[in-house]
N, C-alpha and C positions, 0 to 999 in steps of 0.2 A: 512447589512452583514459585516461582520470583518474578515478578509484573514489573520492567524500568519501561519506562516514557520520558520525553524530551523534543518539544518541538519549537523553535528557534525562526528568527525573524529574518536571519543571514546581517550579510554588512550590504545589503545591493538594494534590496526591495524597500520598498513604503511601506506594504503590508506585507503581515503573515497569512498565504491563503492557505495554506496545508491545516489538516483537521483531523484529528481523530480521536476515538473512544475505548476504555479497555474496562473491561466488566471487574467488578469485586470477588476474589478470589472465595471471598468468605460468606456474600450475600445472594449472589446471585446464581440463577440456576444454569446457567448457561454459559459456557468459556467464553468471550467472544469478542474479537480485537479487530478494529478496522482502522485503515488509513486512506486518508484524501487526498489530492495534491490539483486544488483547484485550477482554473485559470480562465484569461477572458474578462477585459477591461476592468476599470477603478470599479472594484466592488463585487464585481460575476465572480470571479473566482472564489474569495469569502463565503458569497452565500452560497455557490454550486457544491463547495466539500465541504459546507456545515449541514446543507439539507440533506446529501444526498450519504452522509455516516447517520444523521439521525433515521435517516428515513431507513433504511437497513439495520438498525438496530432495532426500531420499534417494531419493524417485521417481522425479525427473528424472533425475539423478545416475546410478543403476545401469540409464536405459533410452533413455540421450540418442542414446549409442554404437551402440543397434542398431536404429533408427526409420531411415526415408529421410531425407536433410533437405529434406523439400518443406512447401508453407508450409501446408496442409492438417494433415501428419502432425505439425506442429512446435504446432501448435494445438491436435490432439487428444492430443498428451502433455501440455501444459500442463492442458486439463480435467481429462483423468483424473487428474493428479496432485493439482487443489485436490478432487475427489472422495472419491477416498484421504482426504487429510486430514479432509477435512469428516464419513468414516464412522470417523475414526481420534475425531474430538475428540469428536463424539456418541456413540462407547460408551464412552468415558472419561467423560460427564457423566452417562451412564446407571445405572453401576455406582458411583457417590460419590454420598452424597445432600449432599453441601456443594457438589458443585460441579455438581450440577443445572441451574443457571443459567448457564452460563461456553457463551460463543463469541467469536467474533472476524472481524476483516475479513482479506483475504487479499488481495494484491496478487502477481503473480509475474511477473517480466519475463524474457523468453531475448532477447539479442541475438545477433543470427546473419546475415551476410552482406550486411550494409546495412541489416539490419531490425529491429524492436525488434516483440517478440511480446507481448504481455500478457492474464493473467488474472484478472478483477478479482470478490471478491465485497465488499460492505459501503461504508465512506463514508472511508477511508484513499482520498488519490488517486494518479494518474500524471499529471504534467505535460509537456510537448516545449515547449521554446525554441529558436525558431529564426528568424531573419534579425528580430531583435528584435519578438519577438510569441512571447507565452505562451500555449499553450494548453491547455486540461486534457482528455485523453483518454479517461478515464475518465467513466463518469456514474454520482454518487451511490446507492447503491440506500435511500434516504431519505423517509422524510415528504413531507419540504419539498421535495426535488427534483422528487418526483409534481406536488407545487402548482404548482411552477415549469413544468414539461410543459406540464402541462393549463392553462396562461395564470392560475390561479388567483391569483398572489401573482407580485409583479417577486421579480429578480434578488437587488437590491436590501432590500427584506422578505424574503425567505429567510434571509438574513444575519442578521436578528436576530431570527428566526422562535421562538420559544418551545418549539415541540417540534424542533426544527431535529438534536439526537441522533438522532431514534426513527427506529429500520432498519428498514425494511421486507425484507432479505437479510440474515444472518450466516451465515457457517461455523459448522459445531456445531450448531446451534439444531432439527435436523432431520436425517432418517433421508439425507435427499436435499438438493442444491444445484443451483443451474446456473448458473454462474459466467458473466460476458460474457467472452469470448474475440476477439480482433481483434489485427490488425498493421498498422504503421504503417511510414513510411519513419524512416532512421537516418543521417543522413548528416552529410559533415565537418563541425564548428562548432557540429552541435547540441548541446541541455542535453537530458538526463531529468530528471525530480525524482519522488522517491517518497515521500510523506508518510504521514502521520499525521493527523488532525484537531484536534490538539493545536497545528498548525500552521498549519491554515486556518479556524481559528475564530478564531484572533487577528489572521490576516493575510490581507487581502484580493488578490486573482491579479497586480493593477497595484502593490501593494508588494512583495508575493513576488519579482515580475521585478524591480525596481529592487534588491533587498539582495541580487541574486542579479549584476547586471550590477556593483555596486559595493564587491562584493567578492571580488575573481577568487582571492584566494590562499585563504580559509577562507571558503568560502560555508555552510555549513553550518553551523557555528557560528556566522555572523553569523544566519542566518536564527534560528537557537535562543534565540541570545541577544536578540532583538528579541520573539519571543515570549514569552517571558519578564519583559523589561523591560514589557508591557500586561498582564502579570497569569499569565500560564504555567500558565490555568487547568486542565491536562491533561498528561500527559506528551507530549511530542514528540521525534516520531524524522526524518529526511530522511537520504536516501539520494540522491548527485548522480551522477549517469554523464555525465562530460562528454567529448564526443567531438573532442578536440582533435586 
């Protein structure tokens, strides 16, 4: 397996609030990659996707070891961990009155035994490439995404949808979460891809795969740097696990 990471300031923002963490292939007992895409005034977002990736790693981290590893029990640690976090970043915005506003999306993948587990709150996504076909896993918890459900607006018009930002789910924003939780198969050849929206607001799923197939040595960086070069209006992180 092959671990790329790249997370990137854009050309728009003051700061970088996106965050995430990717476990040591070699040291660690546990697979385990998460992505943030904070937000909410000078500073809320910074801290809301640095607490709320530590606070879910130290979760899983100290309770990987004593769970069954069955695909039920690998799923209800993952909730309770973005749980955790999500009660950890709401009493931090409770008790500041600057950072009253600050939550964040949460992404958190366990790969385990062929499988890639994931827990997803907000509009950061998870991708799987595999036998050349992109597919995104995840489903936005978005505005536009509800339009797109309910037949209201294409595909296509979502993409340049006006309110196309506004969550309908963040981490923090509430006492309470409930994150999608699901497992997918993981097997030899595939890609993950963990994003940002800083990443797919610039770059559409059929570019994403092509900068992703045609550049096998720094794919993450190509992917940032294209981002970038249309305007980099966000900061952008990817995170690749590719299962060579």
């Amino acid at each position: 397996m092959r671990i790329l990471a790249k997370s990137d300031i854009g050309k728009a923002r003051e700061m970088n609030q996106d965050y995430f963490y990717t476990s040591s292939l070699e040291n660690d007992d546990v697979k385990l990659y998460i992505l943030a895409d904070g937000m909410g005034g000078y500073k809320g977002g910074e801290i809301a996707s640095k607490l709320a990736v530590n606070c879910a790693k130290n979760y899983i981290c100290n309770n990987f070891s004593k769970i069954p590893k069955e695909k039920e029990e690998i799923l209800r640690l993952i909730r309770s961990s973005i749980e955790y976090a999500n009660m950890i970043v709401y009493e931090k915005s409770s008790e500041i009155e600057e950072l009253h506003d600050m939550g964040t999306t949460l992404d958190v993948v366990i790969i385990y035994n062929n499988k890639v587990f994931i827990g997803h709150v907000g509009d950061s996504r998870v991708y799987r490439v595999r036998k050349n076909i992109i597919r995104k896993l995840t489903s936005d918890h978005s505005y536009v995404e509800k339009l797109v459900k309910d037949g209201s607006i294409t595909k296509e018009e979502a993409y340049n949808h006006p309110n196309k930002n506004m969550l309908l789910k963040a981490l923090g924003c509430n006492n309470l979460v409930k994150p999608d939780v699901f497992y997918k198969g993981f097997l030899k050849g595939d890609i993950l891809l963990m994003c940002s929206d800083g990443l797919t607001n610039m770059l559409k799923d059929n570019e994403i795969y092509s900068i992703l197939l045609n550049n096998p040595e720094d794919p993450a960086g190509a992917l940032v740097n294209e981002a970038n070069k249309l305007g980099g209006l966000d900061n952008i992180t990817v995170v690749i696990i590719d299962n060579v």
